[in-house]
Short mmCIF file of the C-alpha atoms (twelve columns), coordinates in Angstrom:
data_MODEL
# 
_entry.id   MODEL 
# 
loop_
_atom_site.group_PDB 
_atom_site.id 
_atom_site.type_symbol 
_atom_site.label_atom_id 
_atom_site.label_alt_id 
_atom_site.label_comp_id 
_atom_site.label_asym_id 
_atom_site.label_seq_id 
_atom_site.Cartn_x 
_atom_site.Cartn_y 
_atom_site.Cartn_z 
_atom_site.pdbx_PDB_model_num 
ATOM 1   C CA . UNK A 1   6.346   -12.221 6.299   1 
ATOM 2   C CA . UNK A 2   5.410   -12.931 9.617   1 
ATOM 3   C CA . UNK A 3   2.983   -15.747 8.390   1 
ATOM 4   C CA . UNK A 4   6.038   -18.312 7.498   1 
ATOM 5   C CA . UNK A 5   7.126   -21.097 9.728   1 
ATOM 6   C CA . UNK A 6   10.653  -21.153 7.691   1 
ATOM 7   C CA . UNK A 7   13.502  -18.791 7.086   1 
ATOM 8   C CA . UNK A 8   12.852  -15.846 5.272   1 
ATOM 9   C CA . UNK A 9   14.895  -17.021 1.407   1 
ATOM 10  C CA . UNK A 10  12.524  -19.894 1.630   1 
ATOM 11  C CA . UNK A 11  9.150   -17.783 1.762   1 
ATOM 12  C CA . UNK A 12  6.283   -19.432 -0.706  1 
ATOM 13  C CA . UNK A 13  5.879   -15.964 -1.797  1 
ATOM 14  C CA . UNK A 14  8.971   -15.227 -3.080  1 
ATOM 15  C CA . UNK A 15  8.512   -16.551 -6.154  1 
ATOM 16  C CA . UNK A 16  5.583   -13.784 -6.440  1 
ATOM 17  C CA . UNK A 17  3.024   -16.133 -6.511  1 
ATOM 18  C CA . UNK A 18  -0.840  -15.296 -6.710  1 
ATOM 19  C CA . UNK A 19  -1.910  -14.952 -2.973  1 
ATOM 20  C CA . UNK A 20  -5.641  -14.795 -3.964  1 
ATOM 21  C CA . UNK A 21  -5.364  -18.517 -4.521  1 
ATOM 22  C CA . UNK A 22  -2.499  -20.194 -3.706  1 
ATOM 23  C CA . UNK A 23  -1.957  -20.500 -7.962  1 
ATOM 24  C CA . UNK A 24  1.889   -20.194 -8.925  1 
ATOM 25  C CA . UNK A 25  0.773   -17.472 -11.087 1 
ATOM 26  C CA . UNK A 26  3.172   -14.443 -11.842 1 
ATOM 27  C CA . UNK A 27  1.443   -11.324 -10.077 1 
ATOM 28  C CA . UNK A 28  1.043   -8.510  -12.423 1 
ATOM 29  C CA . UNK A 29  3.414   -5.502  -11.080 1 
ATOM 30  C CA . UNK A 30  -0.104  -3.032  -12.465 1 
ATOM 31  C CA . UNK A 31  -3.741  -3.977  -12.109 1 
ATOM 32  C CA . UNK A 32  -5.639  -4.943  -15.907 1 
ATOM 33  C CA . UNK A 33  -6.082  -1.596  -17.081 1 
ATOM 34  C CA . UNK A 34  -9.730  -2.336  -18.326 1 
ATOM 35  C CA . UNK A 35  -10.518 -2.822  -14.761 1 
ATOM 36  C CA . UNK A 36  -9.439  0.740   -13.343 1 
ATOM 37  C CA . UNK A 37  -10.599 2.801   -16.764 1 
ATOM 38  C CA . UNK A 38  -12.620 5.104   -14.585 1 
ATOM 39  C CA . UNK A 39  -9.984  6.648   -12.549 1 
ATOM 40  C CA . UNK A 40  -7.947  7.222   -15.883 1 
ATOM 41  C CA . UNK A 41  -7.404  10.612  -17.206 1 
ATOM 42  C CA . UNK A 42  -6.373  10.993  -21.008 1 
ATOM 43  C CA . UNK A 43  -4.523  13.316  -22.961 1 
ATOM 44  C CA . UNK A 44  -2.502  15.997  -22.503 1 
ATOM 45  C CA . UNK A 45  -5.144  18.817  -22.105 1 
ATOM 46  C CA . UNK A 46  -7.082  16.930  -19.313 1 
ATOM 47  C CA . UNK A 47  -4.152  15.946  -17.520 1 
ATOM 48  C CA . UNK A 48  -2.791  19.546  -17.328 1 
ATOM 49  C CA . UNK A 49  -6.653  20.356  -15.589 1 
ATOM 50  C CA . UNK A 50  -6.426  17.294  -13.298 1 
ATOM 51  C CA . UNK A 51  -2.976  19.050  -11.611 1 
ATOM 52  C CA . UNK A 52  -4.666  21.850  -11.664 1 
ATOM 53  C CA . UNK A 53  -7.799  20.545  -9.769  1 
ATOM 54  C CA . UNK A 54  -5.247  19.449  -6.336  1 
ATOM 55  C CA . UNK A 55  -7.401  16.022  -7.234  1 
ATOM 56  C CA . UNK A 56  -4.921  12.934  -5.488  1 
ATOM 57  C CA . UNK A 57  -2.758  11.527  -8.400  1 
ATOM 58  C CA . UNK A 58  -1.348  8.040   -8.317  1 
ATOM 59  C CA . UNK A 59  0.553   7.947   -11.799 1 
ATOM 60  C CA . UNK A 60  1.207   9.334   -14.804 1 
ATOM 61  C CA . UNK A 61  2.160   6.906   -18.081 1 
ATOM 62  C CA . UNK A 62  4.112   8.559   -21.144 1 
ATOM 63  C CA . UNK A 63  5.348   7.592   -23.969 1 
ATOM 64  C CA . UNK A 64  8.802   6.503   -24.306 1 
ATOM 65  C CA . UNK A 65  10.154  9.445   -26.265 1 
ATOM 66  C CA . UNK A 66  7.979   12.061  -26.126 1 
ATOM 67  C CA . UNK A 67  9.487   14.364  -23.729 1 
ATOM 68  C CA . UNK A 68  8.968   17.261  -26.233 1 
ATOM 69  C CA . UNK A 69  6.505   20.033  -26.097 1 
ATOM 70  C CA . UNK A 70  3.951   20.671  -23.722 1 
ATOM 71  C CA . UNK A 71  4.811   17.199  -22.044 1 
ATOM 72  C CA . UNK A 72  7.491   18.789  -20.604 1 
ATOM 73  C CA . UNK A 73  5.434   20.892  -18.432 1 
ATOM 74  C CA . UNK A 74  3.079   18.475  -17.412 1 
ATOM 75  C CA . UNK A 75  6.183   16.458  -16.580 1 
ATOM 76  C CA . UNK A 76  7.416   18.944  -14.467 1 
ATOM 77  C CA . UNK A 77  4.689   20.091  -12.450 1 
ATOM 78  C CA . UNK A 78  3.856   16.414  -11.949 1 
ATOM 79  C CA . UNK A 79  7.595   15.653  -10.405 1 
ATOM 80  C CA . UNK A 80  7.365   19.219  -8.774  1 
ATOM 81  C CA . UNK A 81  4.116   17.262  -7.208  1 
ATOM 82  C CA . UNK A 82  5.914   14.366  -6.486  1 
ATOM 83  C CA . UNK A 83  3.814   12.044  -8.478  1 
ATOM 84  C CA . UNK A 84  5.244   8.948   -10.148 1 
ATOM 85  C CA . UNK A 85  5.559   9.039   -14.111 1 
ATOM 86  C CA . UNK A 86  6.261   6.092   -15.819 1 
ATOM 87  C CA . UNK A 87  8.195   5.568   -19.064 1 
ATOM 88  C CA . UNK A 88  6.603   3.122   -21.330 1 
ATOM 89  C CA . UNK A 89  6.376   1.675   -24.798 1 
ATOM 90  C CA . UNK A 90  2.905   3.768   -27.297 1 
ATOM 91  C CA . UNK A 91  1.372   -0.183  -27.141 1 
ATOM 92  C CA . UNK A 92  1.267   -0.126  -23.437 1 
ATOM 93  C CA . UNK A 93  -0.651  3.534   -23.442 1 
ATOM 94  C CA . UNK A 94  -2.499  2.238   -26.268 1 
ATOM 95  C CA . UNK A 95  -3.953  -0.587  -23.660 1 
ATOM 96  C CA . UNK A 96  -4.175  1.819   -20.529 1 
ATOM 97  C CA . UNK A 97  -6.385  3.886   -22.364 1 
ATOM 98  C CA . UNK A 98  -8.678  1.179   -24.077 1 
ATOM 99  C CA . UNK A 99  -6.868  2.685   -27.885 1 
ATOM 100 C CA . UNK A 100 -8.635  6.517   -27.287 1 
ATOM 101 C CA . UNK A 101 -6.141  9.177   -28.929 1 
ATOM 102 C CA . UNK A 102 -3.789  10.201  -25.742 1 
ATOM 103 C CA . UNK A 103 -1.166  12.039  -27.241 1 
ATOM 104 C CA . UNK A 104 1.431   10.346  -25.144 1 
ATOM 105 C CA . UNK A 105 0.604   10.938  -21.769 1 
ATOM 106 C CA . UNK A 106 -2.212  9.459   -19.239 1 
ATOM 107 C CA . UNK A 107 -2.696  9.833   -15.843 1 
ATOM 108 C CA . UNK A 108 -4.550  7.523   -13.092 1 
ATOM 109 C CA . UNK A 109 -6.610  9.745   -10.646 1 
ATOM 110 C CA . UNK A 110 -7.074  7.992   -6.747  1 
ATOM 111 C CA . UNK A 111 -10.248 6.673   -6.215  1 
ATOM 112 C CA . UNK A 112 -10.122 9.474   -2.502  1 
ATOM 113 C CA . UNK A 113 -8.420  11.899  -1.281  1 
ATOM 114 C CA . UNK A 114 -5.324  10.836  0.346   1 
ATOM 115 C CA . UNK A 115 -4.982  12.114  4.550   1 
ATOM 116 C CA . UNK A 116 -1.404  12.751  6.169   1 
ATOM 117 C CA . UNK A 117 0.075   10.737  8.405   1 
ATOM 118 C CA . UNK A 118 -0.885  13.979  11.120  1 
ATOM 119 C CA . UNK A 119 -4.350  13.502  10.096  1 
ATOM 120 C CA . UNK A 120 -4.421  9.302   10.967  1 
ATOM 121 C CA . UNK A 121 -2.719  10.693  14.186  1 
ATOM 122 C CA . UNK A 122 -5.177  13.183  15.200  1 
ATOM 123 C CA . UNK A 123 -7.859  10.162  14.515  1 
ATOM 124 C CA . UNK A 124 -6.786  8.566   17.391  1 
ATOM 125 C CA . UNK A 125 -6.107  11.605  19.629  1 
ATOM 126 C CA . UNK A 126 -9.772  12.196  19.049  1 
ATOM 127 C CA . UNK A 127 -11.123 8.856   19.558  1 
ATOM 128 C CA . UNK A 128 -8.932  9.134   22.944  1 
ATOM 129 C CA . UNK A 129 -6.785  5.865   21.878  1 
ATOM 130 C CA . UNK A 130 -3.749  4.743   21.353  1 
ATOM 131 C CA . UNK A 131 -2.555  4.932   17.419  1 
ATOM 132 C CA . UNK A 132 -3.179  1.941   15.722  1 
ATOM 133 C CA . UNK A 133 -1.881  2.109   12.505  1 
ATOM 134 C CA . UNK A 134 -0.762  -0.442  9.812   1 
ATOM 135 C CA . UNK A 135 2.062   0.546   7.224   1 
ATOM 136 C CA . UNK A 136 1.738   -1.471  3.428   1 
ATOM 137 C CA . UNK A 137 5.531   -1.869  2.508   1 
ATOM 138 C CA . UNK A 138 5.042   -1.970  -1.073  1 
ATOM 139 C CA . UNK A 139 2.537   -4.473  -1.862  1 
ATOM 140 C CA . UNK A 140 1.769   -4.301  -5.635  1 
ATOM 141 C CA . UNK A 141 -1.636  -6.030  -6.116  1 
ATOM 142 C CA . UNK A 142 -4.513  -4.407  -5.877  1 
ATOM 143 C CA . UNK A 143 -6.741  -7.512  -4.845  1 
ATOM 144 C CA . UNK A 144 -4.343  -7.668  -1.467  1 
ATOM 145 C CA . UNK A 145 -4.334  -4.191  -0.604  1 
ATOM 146 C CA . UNK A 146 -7.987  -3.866  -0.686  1 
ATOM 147 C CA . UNK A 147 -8.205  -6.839  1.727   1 
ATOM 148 C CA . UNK A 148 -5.571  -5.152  3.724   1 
ATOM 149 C CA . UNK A 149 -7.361  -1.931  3.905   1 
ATOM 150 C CA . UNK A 150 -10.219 -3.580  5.090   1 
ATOM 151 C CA . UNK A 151 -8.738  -6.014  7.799   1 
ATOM 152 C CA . UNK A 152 -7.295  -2.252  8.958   1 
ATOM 153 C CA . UNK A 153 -10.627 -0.662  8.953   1 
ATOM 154 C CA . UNK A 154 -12.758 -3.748  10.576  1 
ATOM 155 C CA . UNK A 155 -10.409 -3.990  13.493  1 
ATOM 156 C CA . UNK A 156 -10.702 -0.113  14.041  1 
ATOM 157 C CA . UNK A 157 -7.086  1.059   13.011  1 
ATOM 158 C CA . UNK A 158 -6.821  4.664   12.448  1 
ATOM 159 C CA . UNK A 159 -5.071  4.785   9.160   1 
ATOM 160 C CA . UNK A 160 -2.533  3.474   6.834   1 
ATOM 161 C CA . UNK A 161 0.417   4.073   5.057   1 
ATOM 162 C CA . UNK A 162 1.176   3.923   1.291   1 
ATOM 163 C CA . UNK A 163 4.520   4.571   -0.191  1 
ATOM 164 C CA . UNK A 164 4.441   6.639   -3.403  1 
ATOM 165 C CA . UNK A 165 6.598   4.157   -5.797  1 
ATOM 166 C CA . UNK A 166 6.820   0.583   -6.413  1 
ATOM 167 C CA . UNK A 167 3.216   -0.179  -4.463  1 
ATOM 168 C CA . UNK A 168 -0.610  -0.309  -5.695  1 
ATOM 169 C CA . UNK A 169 -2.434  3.099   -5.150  1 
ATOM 170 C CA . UNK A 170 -5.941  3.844   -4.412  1 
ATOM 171 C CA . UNK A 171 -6.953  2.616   -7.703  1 
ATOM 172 C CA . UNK A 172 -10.634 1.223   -8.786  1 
ATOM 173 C CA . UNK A 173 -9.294  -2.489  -8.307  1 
ATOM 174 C CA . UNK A 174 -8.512  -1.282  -4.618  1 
ATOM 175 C CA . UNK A 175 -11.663 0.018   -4.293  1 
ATOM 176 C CA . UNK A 176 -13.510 -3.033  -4.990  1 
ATOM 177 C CA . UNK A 177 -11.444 -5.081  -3.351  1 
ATOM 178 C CA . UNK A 178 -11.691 -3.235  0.477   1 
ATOM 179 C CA . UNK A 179 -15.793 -3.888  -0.378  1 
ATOM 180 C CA . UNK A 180 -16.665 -0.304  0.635   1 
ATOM 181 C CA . UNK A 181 -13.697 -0.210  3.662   1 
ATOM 182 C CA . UNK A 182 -11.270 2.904   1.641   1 
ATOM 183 C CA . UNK A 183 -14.493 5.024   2.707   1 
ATOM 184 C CA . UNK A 184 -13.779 4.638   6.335   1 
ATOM 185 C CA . UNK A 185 -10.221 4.634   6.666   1 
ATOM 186 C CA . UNK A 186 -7.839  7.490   6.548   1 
ATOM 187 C CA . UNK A 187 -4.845  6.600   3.863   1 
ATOM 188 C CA . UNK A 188 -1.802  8.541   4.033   1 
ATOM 189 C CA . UNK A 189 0.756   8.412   0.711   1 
ATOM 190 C CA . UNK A 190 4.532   8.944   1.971   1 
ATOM 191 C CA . UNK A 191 7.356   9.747   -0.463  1 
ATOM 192 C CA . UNK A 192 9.547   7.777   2.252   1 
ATOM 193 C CA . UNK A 193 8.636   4.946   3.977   1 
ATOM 194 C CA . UNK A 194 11.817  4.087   6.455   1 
ATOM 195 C CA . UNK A 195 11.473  8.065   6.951   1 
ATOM 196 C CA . UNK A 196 8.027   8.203   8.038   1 
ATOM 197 C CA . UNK A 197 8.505   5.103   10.490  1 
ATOM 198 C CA . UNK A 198 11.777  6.803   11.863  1 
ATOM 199 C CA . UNK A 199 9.105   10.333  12.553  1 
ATOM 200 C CA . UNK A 200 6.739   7.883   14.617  1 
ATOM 201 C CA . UNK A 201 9.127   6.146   16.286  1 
ATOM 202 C CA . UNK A 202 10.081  10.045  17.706  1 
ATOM 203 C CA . UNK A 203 6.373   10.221  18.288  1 
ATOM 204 C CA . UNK A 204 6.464   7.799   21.259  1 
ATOM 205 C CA . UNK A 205 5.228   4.593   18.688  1 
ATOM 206 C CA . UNK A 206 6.412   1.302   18.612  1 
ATOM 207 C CA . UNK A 207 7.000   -0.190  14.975  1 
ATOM 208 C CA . UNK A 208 6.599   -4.028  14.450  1 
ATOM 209 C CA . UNK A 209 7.425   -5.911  11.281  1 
ATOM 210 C CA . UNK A 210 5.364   -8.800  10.460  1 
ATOM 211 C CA . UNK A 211 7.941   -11.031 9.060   1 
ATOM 212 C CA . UNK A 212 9.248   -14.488 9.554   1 
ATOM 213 C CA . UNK A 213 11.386  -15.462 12.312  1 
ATOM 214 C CA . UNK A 214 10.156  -12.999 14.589  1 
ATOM 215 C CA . UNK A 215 8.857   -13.650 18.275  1 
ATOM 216 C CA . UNK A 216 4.806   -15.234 18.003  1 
ATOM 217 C CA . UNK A 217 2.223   -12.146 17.730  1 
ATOM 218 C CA . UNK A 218 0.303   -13.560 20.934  1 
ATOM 219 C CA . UNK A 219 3.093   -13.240 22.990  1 
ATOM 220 C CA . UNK A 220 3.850   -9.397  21.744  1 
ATOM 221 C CA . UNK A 221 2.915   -6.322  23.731  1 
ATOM 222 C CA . UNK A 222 1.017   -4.438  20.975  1 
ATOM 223 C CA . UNK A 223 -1.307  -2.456  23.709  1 
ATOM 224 C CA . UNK A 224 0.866   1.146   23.201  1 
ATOM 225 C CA . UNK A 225 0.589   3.087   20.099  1 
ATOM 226 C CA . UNK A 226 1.613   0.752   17.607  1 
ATOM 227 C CA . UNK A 227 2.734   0.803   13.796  1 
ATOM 228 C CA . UNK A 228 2.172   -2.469  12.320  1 
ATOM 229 C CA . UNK A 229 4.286   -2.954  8.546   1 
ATOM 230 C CA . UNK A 230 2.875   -5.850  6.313   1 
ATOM 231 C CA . UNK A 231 5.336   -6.120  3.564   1 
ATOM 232 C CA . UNK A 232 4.902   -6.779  -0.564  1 
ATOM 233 C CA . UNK A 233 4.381   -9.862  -2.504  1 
ATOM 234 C CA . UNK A 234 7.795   -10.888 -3.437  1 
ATOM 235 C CA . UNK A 235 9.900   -9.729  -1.129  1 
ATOM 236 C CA . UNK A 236 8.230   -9.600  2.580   1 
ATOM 237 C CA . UNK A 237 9.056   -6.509  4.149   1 
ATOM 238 C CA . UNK A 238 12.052  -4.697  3.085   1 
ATOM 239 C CA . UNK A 239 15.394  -4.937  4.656   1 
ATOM 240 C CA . UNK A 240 15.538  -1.240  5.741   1 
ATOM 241 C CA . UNK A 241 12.478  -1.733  7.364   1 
ATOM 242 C CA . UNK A 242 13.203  -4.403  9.242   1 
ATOM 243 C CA . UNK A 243 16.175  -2.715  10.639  1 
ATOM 244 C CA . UNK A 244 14.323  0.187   12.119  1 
ATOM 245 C CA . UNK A 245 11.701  -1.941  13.434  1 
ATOM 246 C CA . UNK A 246 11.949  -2.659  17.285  1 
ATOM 247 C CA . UNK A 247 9.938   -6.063  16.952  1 
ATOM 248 C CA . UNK A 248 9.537   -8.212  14.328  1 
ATOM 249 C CA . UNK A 249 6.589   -10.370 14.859  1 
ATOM 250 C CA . UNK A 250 5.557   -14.147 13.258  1 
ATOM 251 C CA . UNK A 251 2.537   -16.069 13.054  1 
ATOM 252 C CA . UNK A 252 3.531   -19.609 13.839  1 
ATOM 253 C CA . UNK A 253 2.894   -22.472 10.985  1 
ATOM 254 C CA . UNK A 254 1.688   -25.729 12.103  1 
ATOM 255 C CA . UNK A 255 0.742   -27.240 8.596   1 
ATOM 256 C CA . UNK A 256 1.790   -28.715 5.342   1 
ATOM 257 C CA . UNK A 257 2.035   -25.195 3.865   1 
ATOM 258 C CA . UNK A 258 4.502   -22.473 5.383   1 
ATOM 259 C CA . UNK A 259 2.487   -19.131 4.819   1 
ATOM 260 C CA . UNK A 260 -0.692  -17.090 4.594   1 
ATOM 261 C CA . UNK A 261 -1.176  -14.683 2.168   1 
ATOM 262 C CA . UNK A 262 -1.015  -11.242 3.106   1 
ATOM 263 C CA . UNK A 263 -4.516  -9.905  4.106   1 
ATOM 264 C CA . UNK A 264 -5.037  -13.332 6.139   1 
ATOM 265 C CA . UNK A 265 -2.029  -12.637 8.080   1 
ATOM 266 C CA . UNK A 266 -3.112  -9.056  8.347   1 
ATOM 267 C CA . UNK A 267 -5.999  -10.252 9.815   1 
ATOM 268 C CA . UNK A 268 -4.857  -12.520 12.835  1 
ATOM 269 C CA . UNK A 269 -2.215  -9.933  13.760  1 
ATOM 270 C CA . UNK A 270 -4.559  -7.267  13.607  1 
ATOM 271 C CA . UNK A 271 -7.030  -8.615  15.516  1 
ATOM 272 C CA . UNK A 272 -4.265  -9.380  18.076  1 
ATOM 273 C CA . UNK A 273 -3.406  -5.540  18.188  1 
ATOM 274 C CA . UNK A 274 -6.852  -4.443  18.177  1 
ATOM 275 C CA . UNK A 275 -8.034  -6.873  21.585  1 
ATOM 276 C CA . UNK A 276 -5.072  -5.425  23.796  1 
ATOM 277 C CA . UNK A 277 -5.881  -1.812  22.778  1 
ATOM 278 C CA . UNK A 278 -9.534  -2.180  23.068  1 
ATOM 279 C CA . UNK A 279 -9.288  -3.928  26.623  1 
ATOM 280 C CA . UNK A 280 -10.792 -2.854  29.630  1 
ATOM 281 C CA . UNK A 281 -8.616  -1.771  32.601  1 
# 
């Protein structure tokens, strides 16, 4: 990310380290399920009413095999959604759902209501500023997307961006983790992230990548409407991304170790892009 003084291969975080504390730990690609029980919905008759309610869905687990039945229309109506489902073993469903009778299928419910990227747009029309919005390119732990959301929300961003697949959703974990922040902030869910960013760039914004070997955030014009992408724990922000990005933007490293996790970063960049758009004429 933009937090490394070397080249990108040799990021700390590649490895997918734990960023909360610097432990080489292997960073689970789903929160503990025990932690986010009370956004789960179980079975197949309360999933069926949760589509039904319009209620934000992040995911729906079934078992392996069990595409039989009236699985197959909650299946369907869920894809016809565009919500996730994931494929796994009964002993992982048996966990998700702390061993209650499931009958194959659970889904996990988003902690709020997810905006559209028109609605964090219309924020800032209304606040009569220049967007200010930061882009989470598929960061899969909960405890760094919380922080994130709430680095976004304390510097007065007007919303961010979740893709649908392969990222943390608004889950409990989330919650707790932005310490009260989700409330405040709008959160749009995009099916397509590189999509999205190529929309905004039409828009008139500028989109910068915070990634390594980019040009030092102090020195970078972030005053117009700005779209700022953080990327995920392994990987740094994807390679399409980065492509379609018209800066990408570092934090320079003058110590022993070469990166800061995530939400840190967030934070000094943030704050960076929040001063020149807050600045009086």
């Amino acid at each position: 990310m933009a937090y490394n003084k070397t080249e990108r291969h040799q990021k700390s975080y590649r490895g997918k380290s734990d960023w909360r504390n610097g432990d080489e730990k292997t960073v689970s690609r789903e929160p503990r399920e025990e932690e986010e029980s009370s956004g789960l919905v179980i079975g197949r008759n309360a999933v069926r009413e949760l589509l039904r309610s319009g209620r934000s869905i992040d995911k729906i687990w079934i078992r392996k095999g069990e595409l039989e039945g009236s699985i197959i229309v909650l299946v369907a109506e869920a894809r016809r959604m565009g919500i996730p489902i994931l494929e796994v073993e009964k002993a992982k469903l048996d966990s998700v759902s702390g061993f209650a009778p499931h009958q194959g299928i659970v889904a996990m419910a988003a902690e709020k209501e997810y905006s559209s990227v028109e609605d964090i747009l219309k924020i800032a029309e209304e606040r009569g500023e220049k967007p200010l919005i930061v882009v989470s390119d598929g960061i899969t732990d909960p405890y760094n997307l919380g922080a994130l959301i709430r680095c976004a929300e304390g510097v007065g961003a007007h919303g961010l961006i979740l893709p649908k697949r392969r990222a943390s959703g608004l889950t409990p974990l989330v919650s707790k983790a932005s310490a009260g922040a989700i409330e405040h902030l709008a959160i749009a869910k995009v099916s397509n992230i590189v999509s999205t960013l190529e929309s905004l760039k039409k828009q008139g914004l500028w989109v910068y990548a915070a990634e390594a070997g980019g040009q030092n955030y102090y020195d970078t014009d972030f005053s117009g409407g700005a779209v700022i992408v953080f990327g995920s724990e392994g990987d740094g922000v994807s390679k399409l991304v980065l492509e379609r990005s018209d800066f990408v933007v570092s934090i320079p490293m003058y110590g022993k170790v070469n990166s800061f996790n995530v939400s840190t970063a967030a934070s000094v960049i943030l704050a960076e892009a929040s001063k020149q758009h807050h600045k009086k004429a």
